[in-house]
C-alpha positions as CSV (number, residue, x, y, z in Angstrom):
1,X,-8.1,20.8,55.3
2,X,-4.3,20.6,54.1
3,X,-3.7,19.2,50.3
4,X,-2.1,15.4,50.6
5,X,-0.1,15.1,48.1
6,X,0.4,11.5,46.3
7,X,3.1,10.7,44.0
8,X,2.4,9.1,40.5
9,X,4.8,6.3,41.8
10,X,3.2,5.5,44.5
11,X,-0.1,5.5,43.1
12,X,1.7,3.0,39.7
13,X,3.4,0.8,42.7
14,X,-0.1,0.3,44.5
15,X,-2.0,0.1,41.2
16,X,0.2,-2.8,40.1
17,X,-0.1,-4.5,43.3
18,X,-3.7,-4.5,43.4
19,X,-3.7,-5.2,39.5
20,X,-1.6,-8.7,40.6
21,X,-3.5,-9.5,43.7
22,X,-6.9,-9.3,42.0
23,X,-6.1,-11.2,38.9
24,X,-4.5,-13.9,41.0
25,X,-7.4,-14.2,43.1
26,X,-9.8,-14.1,39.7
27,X,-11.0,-10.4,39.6
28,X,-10.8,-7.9,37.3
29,X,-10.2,-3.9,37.5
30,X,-12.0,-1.4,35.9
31,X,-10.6,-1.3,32.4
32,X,-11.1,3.1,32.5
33,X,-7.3,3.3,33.6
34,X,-7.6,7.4,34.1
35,X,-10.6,6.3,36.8
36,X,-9.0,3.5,37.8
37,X,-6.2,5.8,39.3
38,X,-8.2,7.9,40.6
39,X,-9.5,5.8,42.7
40,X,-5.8,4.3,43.9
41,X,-4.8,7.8,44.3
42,X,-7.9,8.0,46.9
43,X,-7.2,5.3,48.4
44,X,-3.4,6.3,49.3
45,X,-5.0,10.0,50.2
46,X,-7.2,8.0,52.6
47,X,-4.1,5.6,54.1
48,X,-1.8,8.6,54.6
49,X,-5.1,10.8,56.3
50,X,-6.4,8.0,58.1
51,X,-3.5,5.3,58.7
52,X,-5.7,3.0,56.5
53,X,-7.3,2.8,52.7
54,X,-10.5,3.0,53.1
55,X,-12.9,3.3,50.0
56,X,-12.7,6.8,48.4
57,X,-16.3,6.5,47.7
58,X,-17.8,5.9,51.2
59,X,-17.7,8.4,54.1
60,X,-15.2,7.5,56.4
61,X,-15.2,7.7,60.2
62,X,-11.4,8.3,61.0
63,X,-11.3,5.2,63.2
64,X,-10.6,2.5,61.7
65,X,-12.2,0.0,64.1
66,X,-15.3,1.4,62.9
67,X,-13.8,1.4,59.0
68,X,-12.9,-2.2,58.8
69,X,-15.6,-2.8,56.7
70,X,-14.7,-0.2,54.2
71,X,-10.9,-1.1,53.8
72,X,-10.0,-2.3,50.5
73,X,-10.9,-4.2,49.1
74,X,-14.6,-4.1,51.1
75,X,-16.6,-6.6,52.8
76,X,-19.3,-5.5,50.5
77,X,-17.3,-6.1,47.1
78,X,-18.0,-9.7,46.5
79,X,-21.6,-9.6,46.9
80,X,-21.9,-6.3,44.8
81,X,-19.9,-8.2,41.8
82,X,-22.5,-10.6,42.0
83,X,-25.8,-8.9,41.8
84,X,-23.9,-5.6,40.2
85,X,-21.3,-6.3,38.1
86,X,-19.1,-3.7,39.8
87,X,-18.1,-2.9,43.6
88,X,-19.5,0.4,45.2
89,X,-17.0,2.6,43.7
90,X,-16.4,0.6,40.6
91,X,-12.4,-0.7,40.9
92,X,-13.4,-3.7,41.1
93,X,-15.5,-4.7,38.2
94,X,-16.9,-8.4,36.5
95,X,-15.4,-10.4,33.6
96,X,-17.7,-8.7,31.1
97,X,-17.4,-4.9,32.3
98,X,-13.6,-5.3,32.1
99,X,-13.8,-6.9,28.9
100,X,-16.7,-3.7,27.6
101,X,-19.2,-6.5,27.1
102,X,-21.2,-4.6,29.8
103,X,-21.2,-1.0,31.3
104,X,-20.9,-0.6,35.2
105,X,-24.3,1.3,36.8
106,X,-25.1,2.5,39.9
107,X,-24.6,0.5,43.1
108,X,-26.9,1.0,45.9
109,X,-25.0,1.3,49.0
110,X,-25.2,-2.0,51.3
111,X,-23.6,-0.4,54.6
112,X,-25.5,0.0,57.3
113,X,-26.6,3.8,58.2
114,X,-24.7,4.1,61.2
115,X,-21.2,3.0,59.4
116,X,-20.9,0.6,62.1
117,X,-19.5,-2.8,61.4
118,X,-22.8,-5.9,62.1
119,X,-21.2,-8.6,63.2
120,X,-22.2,-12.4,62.4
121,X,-25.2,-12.9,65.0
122,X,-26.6,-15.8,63.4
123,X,-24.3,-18.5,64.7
124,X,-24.9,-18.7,68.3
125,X,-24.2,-22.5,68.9
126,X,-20.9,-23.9,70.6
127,X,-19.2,-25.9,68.2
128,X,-17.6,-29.4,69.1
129,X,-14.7,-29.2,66.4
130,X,-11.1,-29.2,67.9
131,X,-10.3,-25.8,66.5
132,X,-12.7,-22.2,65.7
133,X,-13.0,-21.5,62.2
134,X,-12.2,-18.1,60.8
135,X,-14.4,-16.4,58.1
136,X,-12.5,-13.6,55.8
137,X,-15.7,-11.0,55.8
138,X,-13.9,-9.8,52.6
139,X,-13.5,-12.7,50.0
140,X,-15.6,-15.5,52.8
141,X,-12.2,-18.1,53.2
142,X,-12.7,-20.1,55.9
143,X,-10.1,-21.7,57.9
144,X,-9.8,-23.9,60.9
145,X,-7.1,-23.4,63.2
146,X,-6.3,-21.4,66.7
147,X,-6.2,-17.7,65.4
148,X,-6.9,-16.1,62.1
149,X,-4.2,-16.0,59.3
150,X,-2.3,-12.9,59.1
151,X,-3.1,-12.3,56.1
152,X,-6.2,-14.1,53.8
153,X,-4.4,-16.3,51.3
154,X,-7.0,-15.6,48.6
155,X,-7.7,-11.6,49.1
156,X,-4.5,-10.8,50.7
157,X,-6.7,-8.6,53.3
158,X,-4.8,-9.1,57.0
159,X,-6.0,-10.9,59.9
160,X,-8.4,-7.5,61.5
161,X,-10.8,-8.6,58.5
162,X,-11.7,-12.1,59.6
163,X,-14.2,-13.2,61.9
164,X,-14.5,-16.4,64.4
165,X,-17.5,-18.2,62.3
166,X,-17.2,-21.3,64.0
């Protein structure tokens, strides 16, 4: 397979915009700057492969239809910060990891086998509100009107990642 090559710019340019996104939305990076980029540089490996950033850490399917699950940030992060402390690849990492109150461990992985997005099956029901609601399946914003926001306002993922909920 032919070597992509990623600047250091580009890889500072997307660092700092994820560094600004995630503390305005209340997250934290990993504090390990050297793994840290890294894992950016990945990432931008993975958009210019790919067309889109999909985790480094996760196997990726080249469509990304099937990959919208895996885009950073995931669908998976939020939950994994919870029970975890860290995401699946450890970018995104708690209060106290980023802080070196606590160390990040390993992650189990939460994706189904097949890599295939599950979509919500639970809520079957026609709802009598005027307008759907959209979940983001990254960050879980809900909002009620026509079509999904182009992009969240809290996780800054764009409109592909939400989900009719309601």
């Amino acid at each position: 397979m032919n070597q992509i090559n990623v600047a250091e710019t580009e890889i500072e340019a997307l660092y700092n915009k994820i560094k600004i996104d995630a503390e305005a939305g209340g997250y934290y990076l990993n504090s390990d700057f050297d793994f840290t980029k890294d894992l950016i540089k990945g990432l931008l490996i993975n958009e210019k492969r790919y067309g889109y950033q999909s985790c480094p850490c996760r196997i990726t399917s080249g469509s990304k239809e099937n990959d919208l699950d895996i885009i950073c940030p995931c669908d998976y992060r939020d939950a994994d910060l919870t029970d975890y402390g860290a995401c699946y690849c450890a970018l995104y990492v708690s209060q106290a990891i980023a802080e070196g109150r606590a160390k990040a461990g390993s992650i189990p992985e939460r994706r189904n086998q097949t890599g295939q997005v599950t979509t919500n099956t639970t809520n079957k029901t026609v709802s009598t509100l005027p307008l759907p609601v959209w979940r983001c399946k990254v960050c879980g914003y809900l909002c009620a009107r026509e079509s999904a926001p182009e992009i969240c306002p809290i996780c800054k993922v764009k409109k592909e990642r939400f989900e009719r909920f309601v």
